[in-house]
C-alpha positions as CSV (number, residue, x, y, z in Angstrom):
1,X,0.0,0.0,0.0
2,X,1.4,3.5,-0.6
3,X,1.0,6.5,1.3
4,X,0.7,10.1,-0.8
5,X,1.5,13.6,0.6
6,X,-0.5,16.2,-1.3
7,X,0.8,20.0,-0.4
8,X,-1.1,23.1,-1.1
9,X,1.3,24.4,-4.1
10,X,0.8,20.5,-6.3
11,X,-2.1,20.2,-8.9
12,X,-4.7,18.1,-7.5
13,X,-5.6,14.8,-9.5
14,X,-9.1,14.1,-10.5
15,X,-11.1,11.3,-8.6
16,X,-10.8,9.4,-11.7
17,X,-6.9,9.8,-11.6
18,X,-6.9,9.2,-8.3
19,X,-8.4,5.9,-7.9
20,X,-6.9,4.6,-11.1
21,X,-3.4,4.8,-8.7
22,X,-4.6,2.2,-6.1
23,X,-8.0,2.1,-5.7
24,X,-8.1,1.1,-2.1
25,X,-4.5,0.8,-1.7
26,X,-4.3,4.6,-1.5
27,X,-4.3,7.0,1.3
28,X,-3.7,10.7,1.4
29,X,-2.3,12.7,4.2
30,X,-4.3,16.1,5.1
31,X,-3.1,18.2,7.4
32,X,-6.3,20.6,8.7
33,X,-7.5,22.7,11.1
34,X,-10.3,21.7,13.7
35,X,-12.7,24.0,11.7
36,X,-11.5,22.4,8.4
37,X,-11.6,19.4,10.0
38,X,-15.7,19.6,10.6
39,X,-15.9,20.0,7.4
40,X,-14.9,16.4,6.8
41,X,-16.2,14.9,9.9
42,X,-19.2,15.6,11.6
43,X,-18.5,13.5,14.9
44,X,-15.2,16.4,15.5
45,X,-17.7,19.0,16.2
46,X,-15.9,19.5,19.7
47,X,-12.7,19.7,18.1
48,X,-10.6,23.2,18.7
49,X,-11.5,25.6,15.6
50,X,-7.2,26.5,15.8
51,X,-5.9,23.4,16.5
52,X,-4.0,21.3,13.6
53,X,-4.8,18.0,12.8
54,X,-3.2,15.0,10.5
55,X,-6.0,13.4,9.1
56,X,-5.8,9.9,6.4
57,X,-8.3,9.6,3.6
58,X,-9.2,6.7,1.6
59,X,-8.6,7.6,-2.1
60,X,-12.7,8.0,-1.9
61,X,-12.8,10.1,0.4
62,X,-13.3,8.2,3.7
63,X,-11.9,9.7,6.6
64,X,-9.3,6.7,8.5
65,X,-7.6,7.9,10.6
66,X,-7.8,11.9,12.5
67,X,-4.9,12.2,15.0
68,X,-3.4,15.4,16.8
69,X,-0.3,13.6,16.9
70,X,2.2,13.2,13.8
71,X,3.8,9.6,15.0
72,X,0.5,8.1,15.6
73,X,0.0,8.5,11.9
74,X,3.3,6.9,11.2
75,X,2.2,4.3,13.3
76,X,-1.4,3.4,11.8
77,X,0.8,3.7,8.4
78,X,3.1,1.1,9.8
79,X,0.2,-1.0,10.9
80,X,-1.4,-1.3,8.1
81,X,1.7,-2.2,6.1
82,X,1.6,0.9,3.5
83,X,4.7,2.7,2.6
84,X,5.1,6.4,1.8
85,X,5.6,8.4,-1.0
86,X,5.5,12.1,-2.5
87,X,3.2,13.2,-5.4
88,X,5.5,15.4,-7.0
């Protein structure tokens, strides 16, 4: 499984593109702010507006993993057996 890192300044890929990588092999790294993060998921209404959060996305969309905490993420990456790399 592979891990991407999208950043704010890269072209994003359609939903088409996207899935044609992996399907459900893929993951994407987000890194949002509690009001951002809302947005995405419902249940973190009580999350801090200000605070940033590393969240993992299934290539549809699905929310997987929402942590405060940079090595947990490593760690559910680990886990799962999925190995990182950059979308350049």
């Amino acid at each position: 499984m592979t891990h991407i890192e999208k950043t704010e300044s890269q072209t994003p890929l359609s939903v088409e593109e996207f899935l044609a990588l992996g399907g459900e092999e893929i993951v994407y790294r987000r890194r949002l702010t509690g009001k951002q993060l809302k947005a995405f998921v419902p249940e973190a209404k009580n999350a801090p507006e200000a605070q940033i959060f590393e969240a993992l996305f299934g290539a549809d969309g699905t929310p997987l993993l929402v942590t405060d905490d940079r090595r947990s993420l490593t760690d559910w990456l680990d886990e799962a057996g999925m190995d990182m790399a950059l979308r350049h």
